[in-house]
C-alpha positions as CSV (number, residue, x, y, z in Angstrom):
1,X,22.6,52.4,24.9
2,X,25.0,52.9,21.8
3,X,28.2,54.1,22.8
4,X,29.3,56.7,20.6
5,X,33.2,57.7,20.6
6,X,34.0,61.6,20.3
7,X,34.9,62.7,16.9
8,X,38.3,63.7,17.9
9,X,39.1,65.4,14.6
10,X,35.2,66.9,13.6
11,X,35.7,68.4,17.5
12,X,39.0,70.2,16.8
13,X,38.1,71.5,13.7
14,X,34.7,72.4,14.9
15,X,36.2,74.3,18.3
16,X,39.1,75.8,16.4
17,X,38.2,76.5,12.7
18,X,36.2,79.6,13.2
19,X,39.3,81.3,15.5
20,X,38.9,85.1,14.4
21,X,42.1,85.6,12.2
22,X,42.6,82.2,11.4
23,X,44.8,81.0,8.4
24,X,43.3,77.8,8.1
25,X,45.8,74.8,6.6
26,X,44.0,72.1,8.4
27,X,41.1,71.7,5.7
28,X,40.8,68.7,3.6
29,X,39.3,69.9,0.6
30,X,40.5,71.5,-2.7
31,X,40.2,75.3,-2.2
32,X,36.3,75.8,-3.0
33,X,34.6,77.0,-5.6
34,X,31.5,78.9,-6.5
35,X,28.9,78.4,-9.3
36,X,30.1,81.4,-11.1
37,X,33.6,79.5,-11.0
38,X,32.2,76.1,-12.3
39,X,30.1,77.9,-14.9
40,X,33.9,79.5,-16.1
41,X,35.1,76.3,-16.3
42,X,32.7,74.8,-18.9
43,X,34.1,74.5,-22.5
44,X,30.3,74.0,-24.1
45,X,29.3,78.0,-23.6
46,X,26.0,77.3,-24.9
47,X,25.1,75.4,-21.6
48,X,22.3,75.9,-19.4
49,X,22.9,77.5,-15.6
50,X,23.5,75.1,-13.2
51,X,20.1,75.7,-11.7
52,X,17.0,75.2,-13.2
53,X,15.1,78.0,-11.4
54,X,11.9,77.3,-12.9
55,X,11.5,73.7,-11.7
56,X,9.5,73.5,-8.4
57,X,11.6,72.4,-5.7
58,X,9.5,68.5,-5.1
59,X,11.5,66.2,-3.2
60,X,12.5,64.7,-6.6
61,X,14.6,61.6,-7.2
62,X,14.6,59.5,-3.7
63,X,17.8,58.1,-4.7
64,X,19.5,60.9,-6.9
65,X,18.5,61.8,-10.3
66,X,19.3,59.6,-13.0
67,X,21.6,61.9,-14.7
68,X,23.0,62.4,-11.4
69,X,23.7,59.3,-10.7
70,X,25.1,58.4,-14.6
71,X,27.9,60.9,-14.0
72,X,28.8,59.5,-11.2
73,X,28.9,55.9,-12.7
74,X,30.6,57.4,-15.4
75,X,33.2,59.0,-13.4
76,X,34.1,55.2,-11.6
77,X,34.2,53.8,-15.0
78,X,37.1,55.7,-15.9
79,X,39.5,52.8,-15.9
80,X,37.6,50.1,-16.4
81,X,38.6,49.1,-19.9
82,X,42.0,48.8,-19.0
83,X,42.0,46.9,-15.5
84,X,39.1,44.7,-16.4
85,X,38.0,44.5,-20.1
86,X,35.2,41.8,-19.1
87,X,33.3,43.9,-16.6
88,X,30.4,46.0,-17.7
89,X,30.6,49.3,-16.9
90,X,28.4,51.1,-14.0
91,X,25.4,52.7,-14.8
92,X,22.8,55.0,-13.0
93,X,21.4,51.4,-11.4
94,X,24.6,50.8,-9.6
95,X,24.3,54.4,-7.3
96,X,22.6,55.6,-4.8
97,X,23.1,59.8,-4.0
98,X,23.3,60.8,0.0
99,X,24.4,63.9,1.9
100,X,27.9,63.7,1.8
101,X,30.5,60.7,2.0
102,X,30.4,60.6,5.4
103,X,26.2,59.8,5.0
104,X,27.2,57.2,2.4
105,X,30.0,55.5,4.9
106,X,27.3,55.3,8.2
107,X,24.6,53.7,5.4
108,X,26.9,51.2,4.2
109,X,27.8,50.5,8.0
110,X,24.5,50.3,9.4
111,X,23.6,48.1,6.8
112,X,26.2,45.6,6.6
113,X,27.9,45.7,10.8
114,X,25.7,44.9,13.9
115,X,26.9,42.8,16.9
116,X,28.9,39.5,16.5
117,X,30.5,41.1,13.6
118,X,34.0,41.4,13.1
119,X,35.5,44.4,10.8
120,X,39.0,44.9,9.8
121,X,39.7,48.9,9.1
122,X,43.5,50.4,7.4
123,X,44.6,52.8,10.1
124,X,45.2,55.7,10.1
125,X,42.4,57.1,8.6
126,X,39.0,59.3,9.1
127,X,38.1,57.7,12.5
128,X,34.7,56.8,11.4
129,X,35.8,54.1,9.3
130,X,36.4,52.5,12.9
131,X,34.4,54.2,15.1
132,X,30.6,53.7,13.7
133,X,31.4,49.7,12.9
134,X,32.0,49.8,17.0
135,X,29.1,52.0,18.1
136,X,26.9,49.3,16.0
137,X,28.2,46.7,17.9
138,X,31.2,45.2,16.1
139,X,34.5,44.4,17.1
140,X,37.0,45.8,15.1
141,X,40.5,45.3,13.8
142,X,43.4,48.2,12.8
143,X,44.9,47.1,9.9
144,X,48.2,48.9,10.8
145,X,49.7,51.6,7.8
146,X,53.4,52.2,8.3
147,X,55.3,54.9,7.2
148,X,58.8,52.8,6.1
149,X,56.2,51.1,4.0
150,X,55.0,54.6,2.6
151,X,52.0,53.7,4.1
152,X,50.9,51.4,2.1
153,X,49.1,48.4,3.6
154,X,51.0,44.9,3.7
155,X,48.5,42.4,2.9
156,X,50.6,39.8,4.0
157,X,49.3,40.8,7.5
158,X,45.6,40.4,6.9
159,X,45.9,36.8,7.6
160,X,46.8,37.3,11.6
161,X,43.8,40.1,11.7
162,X,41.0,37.6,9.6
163,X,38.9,35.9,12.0
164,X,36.1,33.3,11.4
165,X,33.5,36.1,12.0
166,X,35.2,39.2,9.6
167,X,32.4,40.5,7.7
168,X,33.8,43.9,6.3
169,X,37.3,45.3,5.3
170,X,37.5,48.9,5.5
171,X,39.6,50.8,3.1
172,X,40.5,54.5,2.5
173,X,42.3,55.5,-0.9
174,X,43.6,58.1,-1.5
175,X,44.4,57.8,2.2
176,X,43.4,60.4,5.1
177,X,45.3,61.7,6.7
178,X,49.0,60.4,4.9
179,X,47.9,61.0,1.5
180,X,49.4,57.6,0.5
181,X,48.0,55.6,-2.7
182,X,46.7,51.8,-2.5
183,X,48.4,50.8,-5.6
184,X,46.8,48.4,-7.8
185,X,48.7,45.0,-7.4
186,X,48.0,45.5,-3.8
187,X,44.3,46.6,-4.3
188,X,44.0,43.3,-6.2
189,X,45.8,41.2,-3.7
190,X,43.3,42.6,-1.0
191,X,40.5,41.5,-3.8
192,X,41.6,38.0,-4.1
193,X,42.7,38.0,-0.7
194,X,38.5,39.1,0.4
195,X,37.0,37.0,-2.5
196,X,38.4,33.6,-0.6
197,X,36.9,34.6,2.6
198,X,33.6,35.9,1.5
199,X,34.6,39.4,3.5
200,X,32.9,42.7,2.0
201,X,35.0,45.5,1.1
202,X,34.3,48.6,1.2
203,X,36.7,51.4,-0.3
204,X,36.1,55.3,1.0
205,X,37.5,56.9,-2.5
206,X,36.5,60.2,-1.2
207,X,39.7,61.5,-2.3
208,X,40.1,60.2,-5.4
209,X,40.8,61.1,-8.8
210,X,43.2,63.3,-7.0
211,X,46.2,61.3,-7.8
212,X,48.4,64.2,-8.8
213,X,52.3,62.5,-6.9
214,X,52.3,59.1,-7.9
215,X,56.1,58.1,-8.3
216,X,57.6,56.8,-11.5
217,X,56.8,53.4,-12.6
218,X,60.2,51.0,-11.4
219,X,59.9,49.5,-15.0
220,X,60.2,53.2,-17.0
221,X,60.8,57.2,-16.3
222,X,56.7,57.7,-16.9
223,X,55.0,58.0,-13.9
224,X,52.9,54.8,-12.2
225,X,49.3,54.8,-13.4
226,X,46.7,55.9,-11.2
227,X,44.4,53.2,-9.4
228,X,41.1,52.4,-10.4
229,X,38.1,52.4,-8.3
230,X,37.8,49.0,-5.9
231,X,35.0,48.4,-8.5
232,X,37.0,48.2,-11.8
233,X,38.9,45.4,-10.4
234,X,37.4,42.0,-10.2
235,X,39.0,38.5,-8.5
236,X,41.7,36.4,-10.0
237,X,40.1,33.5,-11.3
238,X,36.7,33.1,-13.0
239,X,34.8,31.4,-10.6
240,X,35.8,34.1,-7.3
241,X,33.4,36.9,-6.9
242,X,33.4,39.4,-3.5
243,X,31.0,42.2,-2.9
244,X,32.7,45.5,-2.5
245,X,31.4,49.1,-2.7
246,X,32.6,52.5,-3.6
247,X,31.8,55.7,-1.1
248,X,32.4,59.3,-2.4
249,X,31.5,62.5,-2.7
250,X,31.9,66.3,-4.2
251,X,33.9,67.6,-1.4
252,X,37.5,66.7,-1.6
253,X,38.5,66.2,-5.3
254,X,36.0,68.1,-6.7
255,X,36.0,71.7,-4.2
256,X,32.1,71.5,-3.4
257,X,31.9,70.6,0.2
258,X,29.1,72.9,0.3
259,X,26.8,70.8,-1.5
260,X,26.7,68.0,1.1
261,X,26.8,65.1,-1.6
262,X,27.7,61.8,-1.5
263,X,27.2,58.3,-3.2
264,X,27.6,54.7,-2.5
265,X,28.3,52.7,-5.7
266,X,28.0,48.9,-5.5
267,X,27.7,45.7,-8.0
268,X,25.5,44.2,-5.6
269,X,21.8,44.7,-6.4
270,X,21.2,43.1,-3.3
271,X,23.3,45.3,-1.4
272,X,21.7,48.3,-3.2
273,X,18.3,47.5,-1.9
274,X,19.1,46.7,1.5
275,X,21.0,50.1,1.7
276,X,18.2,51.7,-0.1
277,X,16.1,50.6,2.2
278,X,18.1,52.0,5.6
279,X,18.1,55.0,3.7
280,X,14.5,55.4,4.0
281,X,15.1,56.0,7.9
282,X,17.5,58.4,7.6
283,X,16.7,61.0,4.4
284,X,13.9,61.2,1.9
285,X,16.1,62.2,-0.5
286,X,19.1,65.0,-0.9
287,X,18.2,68.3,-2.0
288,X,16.8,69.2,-5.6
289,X,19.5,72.4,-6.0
290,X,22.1,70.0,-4.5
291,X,21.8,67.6,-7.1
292,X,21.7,70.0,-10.1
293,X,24.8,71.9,-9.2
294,X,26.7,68.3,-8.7
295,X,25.5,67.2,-12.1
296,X,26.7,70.2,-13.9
297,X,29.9,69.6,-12.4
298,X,30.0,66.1,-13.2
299,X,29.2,66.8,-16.5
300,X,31.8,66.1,-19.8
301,X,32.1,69.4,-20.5
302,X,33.0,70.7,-16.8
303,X,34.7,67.8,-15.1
304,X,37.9,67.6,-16.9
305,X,38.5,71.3,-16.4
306,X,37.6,71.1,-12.4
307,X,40.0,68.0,-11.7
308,X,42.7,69.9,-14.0
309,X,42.6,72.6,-11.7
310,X,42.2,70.8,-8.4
311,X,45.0,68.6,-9.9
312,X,47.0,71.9,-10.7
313,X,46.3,73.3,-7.3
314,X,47.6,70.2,-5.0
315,X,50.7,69.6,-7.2
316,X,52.1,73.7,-6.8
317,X,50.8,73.3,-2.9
318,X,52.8,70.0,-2.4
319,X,56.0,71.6,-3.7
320,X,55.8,74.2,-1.1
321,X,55.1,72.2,1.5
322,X,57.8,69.6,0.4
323,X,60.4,72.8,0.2
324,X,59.2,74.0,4.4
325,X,59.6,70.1,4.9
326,X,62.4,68.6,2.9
327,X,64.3,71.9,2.5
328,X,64.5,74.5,5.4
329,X,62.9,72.7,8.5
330,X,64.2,69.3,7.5
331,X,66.3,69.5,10.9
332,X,63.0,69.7,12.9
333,X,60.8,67.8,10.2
334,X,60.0,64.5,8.9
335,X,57.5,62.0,6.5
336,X,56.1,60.5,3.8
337,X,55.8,62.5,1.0
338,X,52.0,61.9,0.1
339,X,51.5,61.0,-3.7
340,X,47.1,61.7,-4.0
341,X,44.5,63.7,-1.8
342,X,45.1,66.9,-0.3
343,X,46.4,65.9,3.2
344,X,50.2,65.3,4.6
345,X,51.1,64.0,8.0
346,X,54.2,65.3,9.3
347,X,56.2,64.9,12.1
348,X,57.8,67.7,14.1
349,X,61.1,67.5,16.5
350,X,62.1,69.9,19.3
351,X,65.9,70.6,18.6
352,X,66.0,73.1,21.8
353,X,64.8,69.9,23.9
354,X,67.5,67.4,22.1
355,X,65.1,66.0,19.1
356,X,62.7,65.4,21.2
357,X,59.1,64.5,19.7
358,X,56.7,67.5,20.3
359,X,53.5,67.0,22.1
360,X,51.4,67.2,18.7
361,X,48.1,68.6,20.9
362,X,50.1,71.4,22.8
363,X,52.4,72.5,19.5
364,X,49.0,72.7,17.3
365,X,47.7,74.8,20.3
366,X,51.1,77.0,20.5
367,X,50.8,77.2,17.0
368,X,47.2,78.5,16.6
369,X,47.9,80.9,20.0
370,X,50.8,83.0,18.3
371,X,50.4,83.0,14.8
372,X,46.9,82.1,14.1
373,X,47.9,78.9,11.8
374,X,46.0,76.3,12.1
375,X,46.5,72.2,11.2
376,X,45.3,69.4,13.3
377,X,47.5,67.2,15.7
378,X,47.9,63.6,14.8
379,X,47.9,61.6,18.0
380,X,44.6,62.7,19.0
381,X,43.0,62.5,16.1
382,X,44.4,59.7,14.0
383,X,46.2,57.7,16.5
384,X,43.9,57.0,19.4
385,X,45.8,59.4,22.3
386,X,48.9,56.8,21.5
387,X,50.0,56.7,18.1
388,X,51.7,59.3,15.8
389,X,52.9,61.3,18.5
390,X,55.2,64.3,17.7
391,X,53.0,63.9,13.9
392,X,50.1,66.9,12.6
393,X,48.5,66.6,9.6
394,X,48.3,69.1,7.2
395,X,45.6,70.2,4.5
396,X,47.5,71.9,1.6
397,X,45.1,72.0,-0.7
398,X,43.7,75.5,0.2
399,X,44.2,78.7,-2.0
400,X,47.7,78.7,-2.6
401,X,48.2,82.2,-1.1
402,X,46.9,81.0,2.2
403,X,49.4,78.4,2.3
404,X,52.3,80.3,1.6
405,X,51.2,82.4,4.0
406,X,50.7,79.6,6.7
407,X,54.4,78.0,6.2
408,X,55.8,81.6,6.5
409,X,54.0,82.2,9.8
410,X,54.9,78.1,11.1
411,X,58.6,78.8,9.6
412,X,59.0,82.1,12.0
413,X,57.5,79.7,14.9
414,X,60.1,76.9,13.8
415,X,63.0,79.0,14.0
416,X,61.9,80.8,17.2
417,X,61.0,77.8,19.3
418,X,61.7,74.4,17.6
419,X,65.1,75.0,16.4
């Protein structure tokens, strides 16, 4: 029998989320929006509704609508030209729609992992990256983030985790739950560094283009360019190749969780068929309305306006949260300041107790009990009951007023029992 490990963080948002009262800064994704609010946002007026309510609801496109799955391409390709002039860009052939990321990361998984394999996953991060690869049978590596790295991963350390039997690497950027960036000499290290070995890589970009931190470039005052997508970069050296893939989804950066809609991208045609074909076992296709609304939003004459004002959103939220962290509550607070995404992990001090780490479980529980805030605890649901103790992560992404509203409400908790 398949042992499947409890979904710490699905549980506690699950068992806590729907509190009456709640003011909810634990979730992940951009405040969401409604069709009225995507149909504002396109510049081209004379455009048709998002629905076609005319066409009869078939289970169309098994593997996502062409147009569909063009945008998506499309939206992947965005840097290719400059990372990698020589690659030809993605096209509809290259993706294949599911429900959701988190459908996109098990069919990649079931795929590629079974018994005997070995997979190396960054950590932290959404526990599935870690958790399915062992349920299937795999053993599995953490590829250890710290934080006085700005947790980045140190790819000098992937040659004590390789083994003789690594078959995946696992990789999440933007990163949940720190919000840290992969930057792109170190995505292409861990390219090179996979292409030698034969190992797969595959890259949960969920988050991304939601670069909206990134610090200044070390070599001028403009700010470091955003990565690409694992799948604009290619190997040092003509003759290396390495199979990687690309999992995302309308949810995060984009503020449509409600569609359920994911993709796995891939240069492998190979690849493509064999998840193709697992996918038969798990979903005919995703839904017909689904896949209209997420094309519209995709679209040229949407997309840049959405990001703009997901990108506009997460930069005025992170300068709140850095002012309750940096500024007032610095005493009691601590972290690193996340530079993409919508999620921050920070650590919290008991000054009454002598700076002693709080018990992140209990405070989140105190937390929720008197003031109705809600954000998730760190240990329990990043760090496997032992790591980032003392450390929550928070979603600031939400409507701005619910944030300010939130750090009032923690601030009043702060003051009365942390400091």
């Amino acid at each position: 029998m398949v042992k499947i490990t409890p979904f710490e963080v699905e549980q506690w948002m699950d068992r806590y989320e729907t509190t009456p009262g709640v003011i909810n800064i634990a979730e992940t994704c951009c405040a969401s929006i409604s069709i009225d609010d995507l149909i504002s946002l396109n510049t081209d007026k004379s455009a048709c509704s998002p629905l076609q309510l005319s066409k009869k609801l078939t289970y169309g496109d098994i593997l996502g609508s062409e147009i569909l799955r063009q945008r998506v391409a499309s939206l992947l390709n965005r840097d290719l030209n400059h990372h990698s002039p020589g690659l030809e860009p993605l096209n509809a052939e290259n993706v294949i729609i599911t429900q959701g990321a988190i459908a996109a990361n098990f069919l990649a998984f079931y795929t590629l992992i079974g018994p005997g394999d070995h997979v190396i996953s960054v950590y932290p991060t959404y526990q599935q990256l870690y958790s399915v690869p062992e349920s299937l049978g795999a053993e599995v590596s953490l590829w250890k983030l710290k934080a006085e790295n700005g947790y980045v991963p140190d790819v000098d350390e992937l040659e004590g985790l390789v083994k003789a039997n690594t078959k995946l690497l696992v990789l999440n950027n933007p990163n949940n739950p720190t919000g840290a960036t992969i930057p792109t000499p170190t995505l292409q290290s861990i390219l090179d560094f996979c292409s030698s070995r034969n190992i797969t890589i595959l890259s949960d970009e969920v988050y991304s283009p939601l670069f909206h931190s990134l610090p200044a470039s070390p070599s001028s005052s403009t700010t470091s360019p955003a990565p690409p997508s694992i799948l604009s970069l290619s190997p040092s050296g003509t003759e290396k190749t390495c199979v990687t893939l690309s999992t995302g989804s309308t949810s995060k950066a984009l503020a449509l969780a409600g569609l359920r809609l994911g993709w796995i991208v891939s240069r492998s045609p190979s690849l493509l068929r064999a998840i193709a074909s697992a996918r038969d076992y798990t979903a005919i296709s995703v839904s017909q309305l689904d896949d209209q609304v997420a094309s519209y939003a995709l679209s040229p004459s949407v997309l840049p306006a959405l990001l703009e004002r997901n990108l506009d959103l997460a930069r005025t939220n992170l300068a709140l949260l850095t002012e309750f962290v940096e500024g007032k509550y610095s005493k009691v607070c601590s972290w690193v300041r996340p530079t993409a995404g919508t999620t921050a992990l920070v650590q919290f001090r008991n000054l009454n107790k002598g700076g002693v780490l709080v018990d992140d479980a209990t405070f989140v529980l105190d937390v929720l009990d008197k003031t109705h805030v809600l954000f998730m605890p760190g240990s329990p649901c990043f760090g496997l009951g032992t790591d980032f103790k003392g450390c929550v992560r928070i979603g600031y992404a939400c409507e701005t007023e619910v944030l300010k509203r939130g750090l009032e409400l923690m601030g009043q908790y702060v003051e009365e029992h942390l400091l």
